[in-house]
C-alpha positions in Angstrom: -61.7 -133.5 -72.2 -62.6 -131.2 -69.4 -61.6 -131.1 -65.5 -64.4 -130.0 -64.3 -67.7 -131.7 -62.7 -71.1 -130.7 -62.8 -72.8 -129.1 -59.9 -75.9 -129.0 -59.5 -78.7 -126.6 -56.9 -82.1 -126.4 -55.8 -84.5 -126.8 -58.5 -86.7 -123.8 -57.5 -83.3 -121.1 -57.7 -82.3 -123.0 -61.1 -85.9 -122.3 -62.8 -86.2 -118.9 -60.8 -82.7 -118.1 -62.8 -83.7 -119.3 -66.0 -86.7 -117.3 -65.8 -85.3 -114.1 -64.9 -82.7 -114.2 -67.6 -85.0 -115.2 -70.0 -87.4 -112.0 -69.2 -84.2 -110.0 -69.4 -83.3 -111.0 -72.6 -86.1 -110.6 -74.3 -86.2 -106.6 -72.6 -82.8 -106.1 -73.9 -84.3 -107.4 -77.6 -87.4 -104.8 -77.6 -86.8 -101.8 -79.3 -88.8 -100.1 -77.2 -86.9 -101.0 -73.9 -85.4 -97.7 -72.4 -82.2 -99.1 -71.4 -81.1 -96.9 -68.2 -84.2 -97.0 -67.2 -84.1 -101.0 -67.4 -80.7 -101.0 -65.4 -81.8 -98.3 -62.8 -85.1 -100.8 -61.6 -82.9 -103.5 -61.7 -80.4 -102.7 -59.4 -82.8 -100.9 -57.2 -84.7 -104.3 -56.5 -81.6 -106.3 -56.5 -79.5 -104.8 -54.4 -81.8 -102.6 -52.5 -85.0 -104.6 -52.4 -86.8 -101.6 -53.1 -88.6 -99.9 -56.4 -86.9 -97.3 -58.0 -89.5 -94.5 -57.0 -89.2 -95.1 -53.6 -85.3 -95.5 -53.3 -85.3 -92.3 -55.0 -87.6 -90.8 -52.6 -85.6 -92.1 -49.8 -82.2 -91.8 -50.7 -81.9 -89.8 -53.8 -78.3 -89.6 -53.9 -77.7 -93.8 -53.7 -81.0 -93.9 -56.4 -79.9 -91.1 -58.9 -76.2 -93.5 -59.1 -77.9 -96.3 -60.5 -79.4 -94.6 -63.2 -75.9 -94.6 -65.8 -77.6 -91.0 -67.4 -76.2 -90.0 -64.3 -72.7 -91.5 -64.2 -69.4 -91.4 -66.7 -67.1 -93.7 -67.6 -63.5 -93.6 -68.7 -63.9 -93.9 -72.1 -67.0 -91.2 -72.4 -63.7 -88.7 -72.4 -61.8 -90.7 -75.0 -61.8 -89.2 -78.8 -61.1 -92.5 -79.8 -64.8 -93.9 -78.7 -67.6 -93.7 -80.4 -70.7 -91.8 -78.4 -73.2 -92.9 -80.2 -72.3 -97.1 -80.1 -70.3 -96.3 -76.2 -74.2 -94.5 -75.2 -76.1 -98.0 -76.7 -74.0 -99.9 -74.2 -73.0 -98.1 -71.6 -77.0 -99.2 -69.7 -75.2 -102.5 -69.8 -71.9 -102.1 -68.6 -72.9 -100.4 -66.0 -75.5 -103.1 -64.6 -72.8 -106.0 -65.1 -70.1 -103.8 -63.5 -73.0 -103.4 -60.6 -74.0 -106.5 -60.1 -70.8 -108.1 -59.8 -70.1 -106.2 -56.7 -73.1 -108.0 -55.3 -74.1 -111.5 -53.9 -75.4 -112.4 -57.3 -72.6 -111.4 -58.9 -70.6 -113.1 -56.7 -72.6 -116.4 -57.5 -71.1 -118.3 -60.5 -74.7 -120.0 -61.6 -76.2 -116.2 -61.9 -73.2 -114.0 -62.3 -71.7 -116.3 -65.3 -75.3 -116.8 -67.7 -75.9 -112.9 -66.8 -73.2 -111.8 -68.5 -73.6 -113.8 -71.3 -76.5 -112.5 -71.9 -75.3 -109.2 -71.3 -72.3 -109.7 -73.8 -74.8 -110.8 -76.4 -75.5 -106.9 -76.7 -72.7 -105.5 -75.1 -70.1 -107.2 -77.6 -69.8 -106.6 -81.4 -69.9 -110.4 -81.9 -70.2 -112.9 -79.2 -70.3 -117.2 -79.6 -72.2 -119.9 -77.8 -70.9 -120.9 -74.2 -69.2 -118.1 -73.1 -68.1 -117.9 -69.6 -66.9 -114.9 -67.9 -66.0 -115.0 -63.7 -66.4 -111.3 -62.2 -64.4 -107.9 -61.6 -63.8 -108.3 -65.8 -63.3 -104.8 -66.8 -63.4 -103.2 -70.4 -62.9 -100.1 -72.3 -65.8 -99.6 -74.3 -67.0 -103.2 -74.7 -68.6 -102.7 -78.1 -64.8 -103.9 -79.7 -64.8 -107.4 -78.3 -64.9 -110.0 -80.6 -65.8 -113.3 -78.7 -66.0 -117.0 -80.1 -67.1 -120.4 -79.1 -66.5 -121.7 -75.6 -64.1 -118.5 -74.4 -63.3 -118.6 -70.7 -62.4 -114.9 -69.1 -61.2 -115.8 -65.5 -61.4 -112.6 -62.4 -60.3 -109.1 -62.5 -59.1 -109.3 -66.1 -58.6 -106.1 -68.3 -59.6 -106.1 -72.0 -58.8 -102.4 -73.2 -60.9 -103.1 -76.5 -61.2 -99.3 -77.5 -58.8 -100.6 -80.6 -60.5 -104.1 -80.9 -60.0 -107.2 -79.3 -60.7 -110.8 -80.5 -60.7 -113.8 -78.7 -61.1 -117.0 -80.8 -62.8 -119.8 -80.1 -61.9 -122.2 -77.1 -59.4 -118.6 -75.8 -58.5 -119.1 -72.2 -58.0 -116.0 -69.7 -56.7 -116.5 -66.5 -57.0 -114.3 -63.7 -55.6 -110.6 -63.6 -54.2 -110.9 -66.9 -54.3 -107.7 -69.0 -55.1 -106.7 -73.0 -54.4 -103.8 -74.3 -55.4 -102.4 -77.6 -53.9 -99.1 -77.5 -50.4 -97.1 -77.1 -49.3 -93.5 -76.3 -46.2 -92.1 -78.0 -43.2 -91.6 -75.3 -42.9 -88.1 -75.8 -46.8 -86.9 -76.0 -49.5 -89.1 -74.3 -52.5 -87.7 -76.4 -50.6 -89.5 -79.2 -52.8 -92.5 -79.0 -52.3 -95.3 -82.0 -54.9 -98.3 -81.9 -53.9 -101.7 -82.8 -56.0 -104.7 -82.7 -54.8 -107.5 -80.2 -55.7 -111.0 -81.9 -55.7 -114.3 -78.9 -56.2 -117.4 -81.4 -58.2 -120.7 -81.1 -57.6 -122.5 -77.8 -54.6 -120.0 -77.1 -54.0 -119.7 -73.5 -52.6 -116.6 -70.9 -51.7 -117.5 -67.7 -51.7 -115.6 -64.6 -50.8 -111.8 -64.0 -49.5 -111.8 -67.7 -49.6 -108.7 -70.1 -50.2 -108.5 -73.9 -49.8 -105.1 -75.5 -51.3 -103.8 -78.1 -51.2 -105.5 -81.8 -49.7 -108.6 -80.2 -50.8 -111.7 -81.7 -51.1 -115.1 -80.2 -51.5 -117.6 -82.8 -53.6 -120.6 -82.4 -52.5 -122.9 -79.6 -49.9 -120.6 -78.1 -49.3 -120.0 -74.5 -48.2 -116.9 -72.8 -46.2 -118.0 -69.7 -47.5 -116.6 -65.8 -46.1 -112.9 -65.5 -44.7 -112.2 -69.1 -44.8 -109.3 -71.1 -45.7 -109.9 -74.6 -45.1 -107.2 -77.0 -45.4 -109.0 -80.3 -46.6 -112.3 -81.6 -46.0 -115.5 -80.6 -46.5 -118.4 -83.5 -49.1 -121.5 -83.3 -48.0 -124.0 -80.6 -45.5 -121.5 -79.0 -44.8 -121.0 -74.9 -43.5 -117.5 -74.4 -42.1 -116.6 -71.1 -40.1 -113.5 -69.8 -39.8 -109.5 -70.1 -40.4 -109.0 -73.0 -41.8 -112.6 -73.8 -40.3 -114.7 -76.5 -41.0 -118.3 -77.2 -38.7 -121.0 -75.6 -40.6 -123.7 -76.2 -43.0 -125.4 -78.5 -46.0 -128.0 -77.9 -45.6 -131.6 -78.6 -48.3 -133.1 -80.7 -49.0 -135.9 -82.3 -51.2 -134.1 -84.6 -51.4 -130.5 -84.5 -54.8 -128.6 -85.4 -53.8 -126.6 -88.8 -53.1 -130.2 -90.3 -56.8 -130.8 -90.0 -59.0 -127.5 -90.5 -55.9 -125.2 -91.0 -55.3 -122.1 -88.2 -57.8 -119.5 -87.7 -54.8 -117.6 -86.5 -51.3 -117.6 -87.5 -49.3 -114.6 -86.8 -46.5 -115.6 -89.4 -49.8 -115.3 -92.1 -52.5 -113.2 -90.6 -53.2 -109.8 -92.7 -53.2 -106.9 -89.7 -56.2 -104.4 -89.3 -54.3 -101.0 -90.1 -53.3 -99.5 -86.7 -55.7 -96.0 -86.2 -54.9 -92.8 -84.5 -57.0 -92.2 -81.7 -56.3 -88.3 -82.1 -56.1 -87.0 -85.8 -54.0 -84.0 -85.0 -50.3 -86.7 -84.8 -48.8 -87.9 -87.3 -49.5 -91.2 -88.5 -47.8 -93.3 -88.5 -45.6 -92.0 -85.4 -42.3 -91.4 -85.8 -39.2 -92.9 -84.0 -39.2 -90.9 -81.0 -36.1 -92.7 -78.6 -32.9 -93.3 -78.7 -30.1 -95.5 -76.8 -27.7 -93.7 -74.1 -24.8 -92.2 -75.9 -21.5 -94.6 -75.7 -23.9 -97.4 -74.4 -22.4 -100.0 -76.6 -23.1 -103.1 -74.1 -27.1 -101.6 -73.8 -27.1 -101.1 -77.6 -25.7 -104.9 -78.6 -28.1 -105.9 -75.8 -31.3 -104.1 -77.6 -29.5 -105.6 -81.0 -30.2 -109.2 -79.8 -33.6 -108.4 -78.2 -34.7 -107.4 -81.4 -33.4 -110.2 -83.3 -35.5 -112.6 -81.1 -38.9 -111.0 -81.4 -41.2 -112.7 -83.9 -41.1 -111.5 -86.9 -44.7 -109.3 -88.4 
């Protein structure tokens, strides 16, 4: 049962929509679209209400920054990414990244079915109904795994350069943060990938963190603000820093008794974790320590331990 109504707008803008994302979609599906050249014409008629030829005749500077030959992101300096799948979507990224900064973007009925087109060939696998609000940003974008009916609320971080799947029914509230990679605390270019697994209708709240190879089993809630650094089990609320479940749902029936979980963390088999840069040692070694005579900071750490989920 949802909490939220219908709304509807001028008839004219809802077909002029439908129309332009249908055009774009089929673009995007010809092999013989050139991608940045798709993106550059784009954003120089919608945000500059001009042709690409003559913006770049005019201002060559704003025109030649539209074109993503022309720009880098983050991840083109990453080992860990792969050029040849990153260079496929980067076109892509770069217009959704674009247009959110613009009126359109800002506009839920046009920014939300334009990136679900987008995601359809931005994402390795993508479901039906996916709704994503702006400012989302991602690593590579190519490592998202996206089911039925997923909800990414604004200025969210997925860091999917080690894979991240959201299953179906997934909520994302706003400024929360995924990460799918770690550096080692004494060498930063010691980069291990782990693959961060949110299960069917799992929710996290606002502002919260999930590090990498944390796993949120079917269900679960991560509390507003928590730190999760391992998994929480089906029907769990974690809350804190570092998170740990302190309470479960109530239901009268729960979900595995019917179709059985797509994600428990007590049962799931893990992707191997990868190293981003061959030249470590894999798997990295134990690399801190406690204070010396710390025995109140080492029981501490004791108990800690003893209360993360186990896997």
């Amino acid at each position: 049962m949802t909490w939220l109504k219908p709304i509807s707008i001028d008839e004219h803008a809802q077909s002029s929509y439908a129309a332009y994302f249908e055009e774009l979609e089929a673009r995007l599906k010809d092999p013989a679209t050139v991608r940045p050249e798709l993106v550059r014409d784009t954003l120089a008629l919608a945000l500059h209400g001009r042709p690409y030829s003559v913006l770049l005749a005019d201002s060559p500077l704003l025109a030649l920054n539209l074109d993503s030959r022309n720009i880098t992101f983050e991840a083109e300096y990453y080992m860990a990414t792969d050029h040849e799948r990153f260079q496929r979507v980067k076109p892509l990224l770069w217009l959704w990244k674009s247009m959110d900064l613009s009126p359109m973007g800002q506009n839920p009925v046009f920014g939300i079915p334009l990136r679900r087109v987008l995601a359809g060939f931005i994402f390795n696998s993508v479901g039906r109904d996916f709704k994503c609000w702006q400012n989302v940003e991602f690593s590579v974008g190519y490592n998202m795994d996206v089911g039925n009916d997923v909800v990414v609320h604004r200025n969210v971080l997925l860091d999917d350069i080690g894979g991240i799947e959201l299953h179906d029914g997934a909520s994302v509230s706003d400024y929360v943060n995924i990460y799918s990679h770690t550096h080692s605390v004494l060498d930063g270019a010691d980069v291990t990938l782990r693959r961060t697994v949110i299960g069917r209708g799992a929710r996290l709240t606002y502002h919260s963190t999930i590090l990498a190879g944390s796993v949120v089993s079917d269900d679960a809630m991560l509390a507003t603000h928590a730190l999760l650094r391992g998994d929480i089990l089906p029907h769990g609320i974690a809350m804190g820093l570092p998170a740990r479940v302190t309470r479960m749902k109530m239901r009268d029936t729960q979900p595995d008794e019917a179709a059985g979980y797509d994600v428990n963390s007590a049962q799931l088999v893990r992707v191997p974790d990868r190293k981003a840069n061959p030249q470590f040692p894999d798997p990295t070694p134990n690399q801190t320590r406690l204070p010396d005579g710390d025995a109140a900071l080492e029981a501490r750490a004791t108990r800690m331990k003893a209360a993360l989920p186990k896997g």
